[in-house]
N, C-alpha and C positions, 0 to 999 in steps of 0.2 A: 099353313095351318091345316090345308084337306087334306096331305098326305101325313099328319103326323095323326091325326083323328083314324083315318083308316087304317093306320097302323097299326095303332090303339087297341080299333075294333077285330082287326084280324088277330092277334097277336090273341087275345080274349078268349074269342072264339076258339082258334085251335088249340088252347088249355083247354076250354071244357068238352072239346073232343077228346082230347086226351082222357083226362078223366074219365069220363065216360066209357071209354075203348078200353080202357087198363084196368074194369072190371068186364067188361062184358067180354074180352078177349084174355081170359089168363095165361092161353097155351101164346099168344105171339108178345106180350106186354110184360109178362111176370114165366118166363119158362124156365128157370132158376131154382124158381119155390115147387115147381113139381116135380123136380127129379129127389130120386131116393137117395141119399147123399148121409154121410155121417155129422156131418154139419150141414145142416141148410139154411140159408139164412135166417137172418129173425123176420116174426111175422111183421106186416105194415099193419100200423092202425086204421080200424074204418073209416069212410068217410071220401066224403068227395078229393077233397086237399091235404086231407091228413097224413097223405105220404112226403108231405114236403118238408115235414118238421123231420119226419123220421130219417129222408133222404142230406138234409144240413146237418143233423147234429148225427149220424153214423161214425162210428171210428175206424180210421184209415187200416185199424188189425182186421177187424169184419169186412171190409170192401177187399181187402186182398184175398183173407182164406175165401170168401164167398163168391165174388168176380171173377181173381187173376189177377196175375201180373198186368195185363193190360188195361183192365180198366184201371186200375188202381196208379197206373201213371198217368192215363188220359185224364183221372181228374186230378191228379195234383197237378199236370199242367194247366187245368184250368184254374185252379186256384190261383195258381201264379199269377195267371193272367187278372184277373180279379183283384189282385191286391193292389 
């Protein structure tokens, strides 16, 4: 039970690092959205978490022109893997 508890709590934890880091670091977190680009991605909504609705419900045509070929396979394999 103690190792699923700290689990828990780290796992917690380095999401609201995250969070945190992914506004106060835009050049190493978000360096995508500041290049001058003719498409650039669409903006994330505010908020501490509110990039997580934007990041599940993105359309796999915006994750290619915006990403690349690669990330756009790294995550359909993970969906795979997920299903």
């Amino acid at each position: 039970m103690v190792p699923l508890v700290v689990s828990v709590l780290l796992a917690v934890l380095l999401m609201a690092l995250l969070c945190l880091l992914r506004t106060c670091l835009p050049r190493m977190y978000m360096p995508r959205t500041l290049l001058v680009r003719e498409r650039p991605p669409p903006p994330l909504p505010p908020g501490a978490v509110a990039w997580l609705w934007a990041v599940w419900t993105i359309s796999d045509d915006t994750v290619f022109r915006t990403a690349g070929l690669d990330a756009f396979v790294y995550l359909k394999f993970q969906e795979v893997i997920y299903q």
